[in-house]
C-alpha positions in Angstrom: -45.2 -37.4 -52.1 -43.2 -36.8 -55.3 -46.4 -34.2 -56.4 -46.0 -32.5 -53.4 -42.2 -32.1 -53.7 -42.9 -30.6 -57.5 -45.5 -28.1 -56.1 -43.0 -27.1 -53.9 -39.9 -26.5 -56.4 -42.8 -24.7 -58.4 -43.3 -22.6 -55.2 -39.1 -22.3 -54.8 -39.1 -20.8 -58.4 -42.1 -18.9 -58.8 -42.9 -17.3 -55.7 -39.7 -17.4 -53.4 -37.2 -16.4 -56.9 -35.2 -19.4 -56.1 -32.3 -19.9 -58.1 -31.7 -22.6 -60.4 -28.5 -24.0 -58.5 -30.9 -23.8 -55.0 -33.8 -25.6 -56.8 -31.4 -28.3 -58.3 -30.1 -29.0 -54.9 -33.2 -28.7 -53.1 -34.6 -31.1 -55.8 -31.9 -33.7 -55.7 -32.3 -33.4 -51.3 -35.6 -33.9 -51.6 -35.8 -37.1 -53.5 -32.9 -38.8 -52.3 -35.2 -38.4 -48.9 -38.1 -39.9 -50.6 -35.9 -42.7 -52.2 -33.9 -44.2 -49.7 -37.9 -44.9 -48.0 -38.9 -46.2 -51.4 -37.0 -49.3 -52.9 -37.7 -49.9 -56.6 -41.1 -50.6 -57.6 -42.7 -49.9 -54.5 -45.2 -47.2 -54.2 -43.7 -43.7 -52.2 -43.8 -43.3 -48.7 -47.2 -41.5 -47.6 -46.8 -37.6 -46.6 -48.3 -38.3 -43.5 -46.3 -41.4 -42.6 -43.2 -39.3 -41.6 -41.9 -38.7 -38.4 -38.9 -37.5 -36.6 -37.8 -41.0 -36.1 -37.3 -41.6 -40.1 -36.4 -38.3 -40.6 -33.3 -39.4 -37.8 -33.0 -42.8 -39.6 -32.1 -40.7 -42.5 -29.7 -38.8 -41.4 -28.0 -41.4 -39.7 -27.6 -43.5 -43.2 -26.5 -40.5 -44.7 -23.5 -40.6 -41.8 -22.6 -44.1 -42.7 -22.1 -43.3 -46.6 -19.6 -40.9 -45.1 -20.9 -37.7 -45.8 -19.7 -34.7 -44.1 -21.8 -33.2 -41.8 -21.9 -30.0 -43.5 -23.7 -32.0 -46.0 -25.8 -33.5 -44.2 -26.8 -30.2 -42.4 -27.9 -28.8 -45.8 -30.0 -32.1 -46.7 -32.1 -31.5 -43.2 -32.4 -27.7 -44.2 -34.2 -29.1 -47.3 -36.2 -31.2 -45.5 -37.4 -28.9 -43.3 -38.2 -26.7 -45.5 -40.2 -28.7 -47.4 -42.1 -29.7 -44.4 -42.6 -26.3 -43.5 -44.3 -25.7 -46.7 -46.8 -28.6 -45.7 -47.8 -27.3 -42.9 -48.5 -24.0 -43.8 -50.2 -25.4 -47.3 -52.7 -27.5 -44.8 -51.0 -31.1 -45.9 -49.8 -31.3 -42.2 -50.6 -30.2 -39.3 -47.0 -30.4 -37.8 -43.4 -30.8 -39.0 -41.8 -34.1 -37.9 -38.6 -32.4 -38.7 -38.8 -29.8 -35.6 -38.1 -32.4 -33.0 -34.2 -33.4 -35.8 -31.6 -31.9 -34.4 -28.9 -30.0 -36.7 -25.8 -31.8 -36.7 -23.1 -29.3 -34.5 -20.6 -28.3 -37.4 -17.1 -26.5 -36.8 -16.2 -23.1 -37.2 -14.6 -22.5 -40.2 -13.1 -19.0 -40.8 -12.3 -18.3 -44.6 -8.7 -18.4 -45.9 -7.8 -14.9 -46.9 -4.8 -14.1 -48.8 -3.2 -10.7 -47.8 -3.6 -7.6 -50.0 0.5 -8.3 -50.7 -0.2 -12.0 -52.0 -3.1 -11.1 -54.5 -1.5 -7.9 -56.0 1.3 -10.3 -56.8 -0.8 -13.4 -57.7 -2.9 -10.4 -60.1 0.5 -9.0 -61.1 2.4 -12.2 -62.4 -0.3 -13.6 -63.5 0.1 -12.1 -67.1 3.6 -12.7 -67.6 3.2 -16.2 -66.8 -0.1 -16.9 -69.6 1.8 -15.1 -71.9 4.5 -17.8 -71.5 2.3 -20.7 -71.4 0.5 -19.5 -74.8 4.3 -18.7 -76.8 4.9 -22.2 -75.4 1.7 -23.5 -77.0 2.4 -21.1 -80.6 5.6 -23.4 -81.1 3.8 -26.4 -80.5 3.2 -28.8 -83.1 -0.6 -29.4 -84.0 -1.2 -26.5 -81.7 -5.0 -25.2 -82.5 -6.2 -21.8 -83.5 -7.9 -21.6 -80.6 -5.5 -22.0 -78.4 -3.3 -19.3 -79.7 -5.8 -16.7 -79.4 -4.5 -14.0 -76.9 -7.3 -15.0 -73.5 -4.9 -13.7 -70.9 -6.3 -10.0 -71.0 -9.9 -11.9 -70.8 -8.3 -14.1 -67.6 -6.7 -10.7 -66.2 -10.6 -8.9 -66.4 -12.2 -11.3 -65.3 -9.7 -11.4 -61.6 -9.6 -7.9 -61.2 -13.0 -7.2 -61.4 -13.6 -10.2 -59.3 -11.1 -8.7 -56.7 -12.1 -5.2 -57.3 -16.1 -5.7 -56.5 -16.2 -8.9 -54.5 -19.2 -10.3 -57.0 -20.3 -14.0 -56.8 -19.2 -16.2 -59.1 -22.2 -16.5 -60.8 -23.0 -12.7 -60.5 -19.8 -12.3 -62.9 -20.9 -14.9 -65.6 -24.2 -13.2 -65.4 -23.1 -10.0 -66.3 -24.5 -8.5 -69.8 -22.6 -5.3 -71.2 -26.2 -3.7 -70.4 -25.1 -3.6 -66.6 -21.8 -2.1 -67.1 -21.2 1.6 -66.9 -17.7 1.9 -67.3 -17.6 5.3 -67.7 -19.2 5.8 -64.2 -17.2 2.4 -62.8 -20.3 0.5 -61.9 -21.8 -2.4 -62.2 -26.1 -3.7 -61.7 -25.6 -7.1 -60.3 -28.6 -9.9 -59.8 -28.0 -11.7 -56.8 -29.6 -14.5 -54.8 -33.2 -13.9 -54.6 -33.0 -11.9 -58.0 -32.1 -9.1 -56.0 -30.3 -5.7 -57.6 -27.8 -4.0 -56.4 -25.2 -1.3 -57.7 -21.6 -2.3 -57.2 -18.4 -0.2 -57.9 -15.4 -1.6 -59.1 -11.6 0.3 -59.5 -9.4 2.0 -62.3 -7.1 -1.0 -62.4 -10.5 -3.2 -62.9 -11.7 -1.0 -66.1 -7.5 -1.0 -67.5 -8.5 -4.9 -67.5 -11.7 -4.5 -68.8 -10.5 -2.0 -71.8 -7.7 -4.1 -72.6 -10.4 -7.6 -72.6 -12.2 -6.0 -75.3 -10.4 -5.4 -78.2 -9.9 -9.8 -77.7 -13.9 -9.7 -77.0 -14.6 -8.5 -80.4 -12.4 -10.9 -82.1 -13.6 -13.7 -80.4 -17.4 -12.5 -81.9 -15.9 -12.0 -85.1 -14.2 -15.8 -85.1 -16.9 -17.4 -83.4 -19.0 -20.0 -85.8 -22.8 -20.5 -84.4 -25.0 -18.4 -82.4 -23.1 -16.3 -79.8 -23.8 -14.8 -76.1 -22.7 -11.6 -77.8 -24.7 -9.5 -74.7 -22.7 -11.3 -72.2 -19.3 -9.7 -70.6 -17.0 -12.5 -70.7 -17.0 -14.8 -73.0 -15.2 -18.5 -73.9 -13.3 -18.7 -77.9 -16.7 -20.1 -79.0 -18.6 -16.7 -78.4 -20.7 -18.1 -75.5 -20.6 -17.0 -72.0 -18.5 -18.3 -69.8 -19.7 -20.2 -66.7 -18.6 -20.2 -63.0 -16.9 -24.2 -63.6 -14.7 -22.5 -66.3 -13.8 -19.3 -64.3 -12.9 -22.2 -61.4 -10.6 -23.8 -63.8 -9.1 -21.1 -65.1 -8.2 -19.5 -62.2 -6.6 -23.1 -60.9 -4.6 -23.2 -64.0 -3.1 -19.7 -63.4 -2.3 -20.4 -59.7 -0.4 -23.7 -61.3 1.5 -21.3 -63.9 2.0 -18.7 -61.0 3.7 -21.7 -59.0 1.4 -20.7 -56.3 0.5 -23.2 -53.3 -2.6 -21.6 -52.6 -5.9 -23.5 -52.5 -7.6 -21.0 -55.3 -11.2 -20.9 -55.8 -13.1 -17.7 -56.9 -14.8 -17.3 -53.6 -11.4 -16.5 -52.5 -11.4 -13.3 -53.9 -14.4 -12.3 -52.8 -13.0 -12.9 -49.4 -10.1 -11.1 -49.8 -12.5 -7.8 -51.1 -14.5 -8.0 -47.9 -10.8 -8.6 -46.0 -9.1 -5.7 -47.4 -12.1 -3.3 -47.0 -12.5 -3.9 -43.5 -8.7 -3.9 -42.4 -8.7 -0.4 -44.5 -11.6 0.8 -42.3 -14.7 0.4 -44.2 -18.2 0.3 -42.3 -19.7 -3.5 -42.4 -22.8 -2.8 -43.2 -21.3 -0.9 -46.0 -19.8 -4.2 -47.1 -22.8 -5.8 -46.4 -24.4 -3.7 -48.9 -21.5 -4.6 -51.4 -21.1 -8.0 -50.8 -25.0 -8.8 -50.9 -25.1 -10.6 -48.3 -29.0 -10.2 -46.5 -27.9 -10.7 -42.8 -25.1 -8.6 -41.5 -24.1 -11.7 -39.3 -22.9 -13.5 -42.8 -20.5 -10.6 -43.0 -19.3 -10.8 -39.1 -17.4 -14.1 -40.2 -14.5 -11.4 -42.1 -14.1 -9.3 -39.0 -12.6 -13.0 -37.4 -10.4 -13.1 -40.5 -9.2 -9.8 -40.0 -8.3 -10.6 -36.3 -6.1 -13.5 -37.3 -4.8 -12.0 -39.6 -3.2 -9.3 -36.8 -2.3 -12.4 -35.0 -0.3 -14.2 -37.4 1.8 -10.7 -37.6 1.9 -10.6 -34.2 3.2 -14.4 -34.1 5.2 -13.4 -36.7 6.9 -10.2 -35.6 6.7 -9.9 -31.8 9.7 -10.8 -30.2 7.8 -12.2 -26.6 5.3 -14.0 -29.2 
């Protein structure tokens, strides 16, 4: 079964453009499936062994580690998946996993800040790394590194973020190749390695022109082979990945003295937010945001309404 499961992932990757965080997960779903059927040194359960009720059994010991059933949800995605490969490569003539349910999961709208809370967040934000690296300047055994000026890299990397609701891993991606800056535009790979041409604001390209006078010393300083085509880059010269963009925006949200639960993907759903409160066309966002079905974008027209509702709770005096 494990061939099978490689074929597969080669079939993820070279036909369907997977990408390598999809594969990985799809990999480590896969054969934590096969496993939990397979103690050590005994030969892998047969293809055409499986049926609904293992598939079930499965599931259900995944619910007694205490996994959450959003995880859980995604594992039986996988496994259906792979099953439906089977059947249409002629391993099977059915998929035992049509007849597993998907567990019910709650609906979870995103938490949006308002366009009030991230001008201010993007605002401070610079004043407060400044103090954090003077702080670090004056202390003893303080590294090189850490006095180099990063906090016009930190402010580029947000507003663009902000100002073209990218992916994560869309901005690490980016190579100075897909940056017009004099045009304000960007060629983004998405999921799927699909293109698409995304604008992004004046206050986004101030960031960007200020970044890269600190770009070119870190090339210059940097020791080793470099990422020199890439945007944004870390003090070593290489490009900087979407766990390092997490961190760092956590660690300006702690100097902010902010009690928001940052992440990223937060701005991106505060760019959809904002759009659509200032009356721009969803599928327009769609386009924008990437997004293949215009029902992934719906969610943000719910956080719009609540957001009119907590003002309403807020302001109305019969509230």
């Amino acid at each position: 079964m494990k061939d099978v499961i490689a074929h597969y992932l080669e079939y993820l990757r070279s036909v369907r453009n997977a990408s390598p965080s999809t594969l990985r997960n799809y990999r480590t779903d896969l054969l934590d499936f096969v496993s939990y059927f397979s103690p050590p040194g005994a030969a892998p359960v047969s293809l055409d062994k499986i049926d609904h009720r293992i598939i079930r059994e499965f599931l259900g010991h995944l619910h007694d580690r205490g996994l959450q059933k959003s995880s859980i949800a995604r594992k039986l995605a996988s496994i259906r998946s792979f099953f439906k490969y089977c059947v249409r490569e002629g391993r099977l003539e059915n998929s035992p996993a049509r007849l597993v349910s998907t567990p019910k999961l709650p609906k979870r709208l995103p938490r949006v800040l308002s366009a009030e809370q991230m001008n201010g967040f993007l605002d401070q934000m610079v004043a407060a790394g400044e103090d954090a690296l003077e702080g670090k300047r004056h202390r003893p055994g303080a590294s090189e590194h850490e006095s180099l000026l990063l906090v016009k890299r930190d402010l580029a990397l947000f507003e663009l973020l902000y100002a073209s609701g990218l992916r994560v891993s869309e901005l690490t991606g980016l190579n100075i190749a897909d940056m017009d800056r004099k045009e304000m535009m960007l060629r983004v790979i998405g999921k799927g390695n699909k293109e698409r041409i995304v604008p992004f604001g004046s206050k986004a390209e101030r960031a960007i022109a200020a970044y890269w006078e600190v770009r070119a010393g870190i090339l210059e300083r940097a020791v080793g082979r470099t990422d020199a085509q890439a945007v944004f880059l870390n003090y070593a010269g290489k490009r900087l990945t979407p766990r390092s963009v997490n961190r760092i925006l956590k660690k300006y949200a702690r100097l902010v003295n902010v009690n928001w639960s940052l992440h990223p993907h937060s701005l991106r759903h505060a760019f959809a937010t904002h759009l659509l409160a200032d009356g721009a066309d969803l599928r327009a966002i769609q386009e924008l945001l990437g997004h293949q079905s215009l029902s992934t974008t719906q969610k943000y027209t719910h956080a719009s309404i609540r957001q009119l509702m907590d003002v309403y709770d807020k302001s109305h005096p019969r509230a």
